[in-house]
C-alpha positions in Angstrom: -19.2 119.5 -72.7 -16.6 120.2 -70.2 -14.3 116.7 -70.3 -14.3 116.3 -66.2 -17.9 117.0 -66.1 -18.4 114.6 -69.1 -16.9 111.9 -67.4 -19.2 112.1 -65.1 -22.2 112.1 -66.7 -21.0 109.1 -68.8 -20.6 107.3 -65.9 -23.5 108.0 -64.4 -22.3 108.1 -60.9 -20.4 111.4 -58.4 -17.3 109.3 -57.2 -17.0 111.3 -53.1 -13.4 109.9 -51.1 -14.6 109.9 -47.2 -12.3 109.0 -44.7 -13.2 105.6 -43.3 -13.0 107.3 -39.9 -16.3 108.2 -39.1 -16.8 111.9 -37.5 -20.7 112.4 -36.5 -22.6 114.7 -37.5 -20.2 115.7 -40.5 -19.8 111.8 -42.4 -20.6 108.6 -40.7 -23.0 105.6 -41.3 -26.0 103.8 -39.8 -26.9 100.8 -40.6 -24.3 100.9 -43.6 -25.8 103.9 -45.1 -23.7 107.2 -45.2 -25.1 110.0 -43.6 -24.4 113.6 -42.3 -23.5 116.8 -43.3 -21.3 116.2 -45.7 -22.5 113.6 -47.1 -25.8 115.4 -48.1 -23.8 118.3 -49.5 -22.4 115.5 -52.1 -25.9 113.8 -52.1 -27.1 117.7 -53.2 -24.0 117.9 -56.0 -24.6 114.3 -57.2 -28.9 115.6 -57.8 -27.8 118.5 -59.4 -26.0 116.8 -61.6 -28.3 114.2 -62.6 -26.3 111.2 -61.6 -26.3 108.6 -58.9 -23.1 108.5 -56.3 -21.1 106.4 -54.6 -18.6 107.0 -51.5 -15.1 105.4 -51.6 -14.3 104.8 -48.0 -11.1 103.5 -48.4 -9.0 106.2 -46.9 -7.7 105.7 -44.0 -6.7 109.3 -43.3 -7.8 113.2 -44.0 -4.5 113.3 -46.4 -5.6 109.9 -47.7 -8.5 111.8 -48.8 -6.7 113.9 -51.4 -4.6 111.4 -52.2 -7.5 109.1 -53.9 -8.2 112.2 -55.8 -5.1 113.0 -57.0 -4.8 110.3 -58.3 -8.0 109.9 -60.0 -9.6 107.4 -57.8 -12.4 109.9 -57.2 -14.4 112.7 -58.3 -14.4 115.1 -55.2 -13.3 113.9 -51.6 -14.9 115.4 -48.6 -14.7 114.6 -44.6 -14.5 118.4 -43.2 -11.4 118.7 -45.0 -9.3 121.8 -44.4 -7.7 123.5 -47.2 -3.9 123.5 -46.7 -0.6 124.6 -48.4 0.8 121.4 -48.8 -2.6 119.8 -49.9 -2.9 122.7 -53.0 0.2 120.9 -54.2 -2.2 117.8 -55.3 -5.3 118.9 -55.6 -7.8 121.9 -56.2 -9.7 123.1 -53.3 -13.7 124.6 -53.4 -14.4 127.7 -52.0 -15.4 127.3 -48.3 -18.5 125.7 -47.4 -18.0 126.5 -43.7 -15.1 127.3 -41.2 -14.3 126.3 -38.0 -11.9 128.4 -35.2 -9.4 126.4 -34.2 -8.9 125.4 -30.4 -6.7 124.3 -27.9 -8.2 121.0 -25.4 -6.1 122.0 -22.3 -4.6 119.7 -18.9 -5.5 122.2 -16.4 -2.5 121.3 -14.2 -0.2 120.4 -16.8 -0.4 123.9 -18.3 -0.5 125.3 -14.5 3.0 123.6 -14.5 4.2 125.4 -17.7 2.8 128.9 -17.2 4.5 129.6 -14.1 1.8 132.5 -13.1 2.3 134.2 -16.4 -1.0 135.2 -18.1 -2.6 132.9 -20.6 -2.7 134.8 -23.4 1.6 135.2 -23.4 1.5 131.6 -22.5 -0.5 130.2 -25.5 0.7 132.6 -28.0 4.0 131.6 -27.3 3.1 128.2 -26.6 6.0 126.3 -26.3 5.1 122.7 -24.3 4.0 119.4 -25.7 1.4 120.0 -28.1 -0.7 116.5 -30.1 -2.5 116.7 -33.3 -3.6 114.1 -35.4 -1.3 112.1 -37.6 -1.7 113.0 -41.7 -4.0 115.7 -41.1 -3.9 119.2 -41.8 -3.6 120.4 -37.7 0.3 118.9 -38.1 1.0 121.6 -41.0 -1.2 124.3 -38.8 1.0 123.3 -35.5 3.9 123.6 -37.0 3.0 127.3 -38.7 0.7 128.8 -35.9 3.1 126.9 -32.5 6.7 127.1 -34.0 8.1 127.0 -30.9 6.1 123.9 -29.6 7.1 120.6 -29.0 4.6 118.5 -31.0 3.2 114.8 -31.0 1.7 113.2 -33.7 -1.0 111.0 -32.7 -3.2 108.1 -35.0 -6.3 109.5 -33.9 -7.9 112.2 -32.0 -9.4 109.6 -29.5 -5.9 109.2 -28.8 -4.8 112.8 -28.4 -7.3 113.3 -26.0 -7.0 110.4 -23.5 -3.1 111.4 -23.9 -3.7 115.4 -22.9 -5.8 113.9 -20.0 -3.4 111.6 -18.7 -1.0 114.7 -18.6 1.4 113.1 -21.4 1.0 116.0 -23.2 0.0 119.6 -22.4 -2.5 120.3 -24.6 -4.3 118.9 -28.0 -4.7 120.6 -31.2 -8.1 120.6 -33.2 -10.8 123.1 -34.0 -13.6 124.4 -31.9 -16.6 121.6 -32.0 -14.4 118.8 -31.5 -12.7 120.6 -28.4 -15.7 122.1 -27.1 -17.5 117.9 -27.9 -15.2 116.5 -25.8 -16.3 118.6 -23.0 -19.8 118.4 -24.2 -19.7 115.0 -23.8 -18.3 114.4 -20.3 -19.1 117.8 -18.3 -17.2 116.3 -15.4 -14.1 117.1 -17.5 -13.7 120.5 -16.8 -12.3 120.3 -13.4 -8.9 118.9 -15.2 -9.7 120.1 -18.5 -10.3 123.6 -20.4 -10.8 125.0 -24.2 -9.0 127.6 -25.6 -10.3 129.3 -29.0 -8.5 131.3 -31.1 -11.1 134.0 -33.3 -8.0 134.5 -35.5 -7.3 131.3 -36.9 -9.3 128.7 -38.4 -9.8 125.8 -41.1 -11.5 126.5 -44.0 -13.8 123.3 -45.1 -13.8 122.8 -48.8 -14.5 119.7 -51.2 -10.9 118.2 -52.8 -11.4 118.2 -57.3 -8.7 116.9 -59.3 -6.5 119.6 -59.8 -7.2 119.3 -63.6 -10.5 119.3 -63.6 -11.3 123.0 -63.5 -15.2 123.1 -65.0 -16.2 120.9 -62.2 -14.3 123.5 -59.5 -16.4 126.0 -60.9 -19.5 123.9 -61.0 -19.1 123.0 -57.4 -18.0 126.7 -56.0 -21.7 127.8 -57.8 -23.5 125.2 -56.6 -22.0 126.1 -52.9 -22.8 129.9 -53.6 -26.5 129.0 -54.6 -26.9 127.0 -51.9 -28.0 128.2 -48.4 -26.8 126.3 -45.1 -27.2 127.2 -41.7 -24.3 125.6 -39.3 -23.0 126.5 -36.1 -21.2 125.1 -33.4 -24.1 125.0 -31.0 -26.1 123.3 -33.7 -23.2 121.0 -34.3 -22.6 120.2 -30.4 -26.2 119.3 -30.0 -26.4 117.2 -32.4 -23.6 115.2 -31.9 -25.0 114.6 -28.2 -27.9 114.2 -29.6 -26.3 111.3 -31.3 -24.2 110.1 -28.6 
């Protein structure tokens, strides 16, 4: 018996890190009890396994995450966690279980204000205005790589990104697809001040975080996620999130 997997079984329980931030549908809780996407996909590796689990919510952000499992505190750690340079330094990363394009949540006339009639395209490629991501998440290391030229603003949360891109503090907000498109989704009246941009050529690849000694249990999980058959999209992730609005 593989030592990681071992420890395990022994103790009879999946340890899963989950950022305390909750992020319907993909983790959150009702009526104390974890739920969503992810949290099934762990609820799945935990039955295949044969052991009970138990979710550590004690992070407070996505690189808090692979922190706790670095250090041992847990098993795995999920909470749509993109796979990133700097987080391969600390831990081991599954293969993708699904992938989101990355976006742009745009102030109309604060971006009117920096393109000065050029086209779009030549203005967001070389996108060089005030641009907010989260704090201690992977969309700092992407802004930095994908908008070297940008002037960005690191935020606590993406609540606050987005009530700062529509005050026109900053011109735009960095994220992926659903949680741009949501925002839109969620007040429609938005769009006279407010636009998405996707980009089809970059995106985050969701994986679950493992120890980065504890190589049987990385296999493990990438064949458990290669036998197992989801069906995700955007559209099924915007409806229900409004669903759960």
């Amino acid at each position: 018996m593989a030592p990681d997997i071992g420890r395990i079984l022994a103790r009879g329980e999946l340890v899963v890190a989950m950022n305390r931030v909750n992020a319907y549908p993909f983790f959150y809780e009702r009526d104390g009890v974890p739920m969503g996407s992810d949290v099934e996909l762990m609820r799945d590796l935990a039955k295949e396994l044969k052991v009970g689990i138990r979710f550590d919510r004690s992070p407070k952000t996505f690189d808090g995450v692979a922190d706790l499992v670095a250090a041992g505190g847990a098993d795995v750690g999920v909470s749509r966690l993109a796979r990133t340079l700097a987080r391969f330094q600390r831990v081991s990363f599954s293969n993708p279980y699904f992938k989101l394009n990355h976006a742009l949540l745009i102030n109309r006339l604060a971006f009117a204000k920096l393109a000065h009639d050029r086209p779009i395209e030549k203005v967001i490629r070389g996108f060089d205005g005030s641009l907010g991501v989260m704090r201690a998440s992977a969309w700092v290391e992407f802004a930095r790589r994908n908008f070297p030229k940008a002037k960005i603003v690191e935020f606590k949360s993406w609540r606050d990104v987005v009530d700062a891109v529509k005050r026109g503090e900053i011109v735009a907000g960095y994220r992926d697809e659903y949680e741009a498109r949501l925002v839109l989704a969620k007040d429609p009246s938005l769009t006279l001040t407010l636009r998405t941009v996707s980009f089809d050529d970059a995106y985050s690849d969701l994986a679950v975080a493992v120890g980065i000694r504890d190589t049987a249990l990385l296999a493990y999980i990438n064949e458990f996620l290669a036998q197992r058959r989801t069906d995700i999209s955007i559209a099924r992730l915007l409806a229900a999130a409004k669903a759960g609005i």
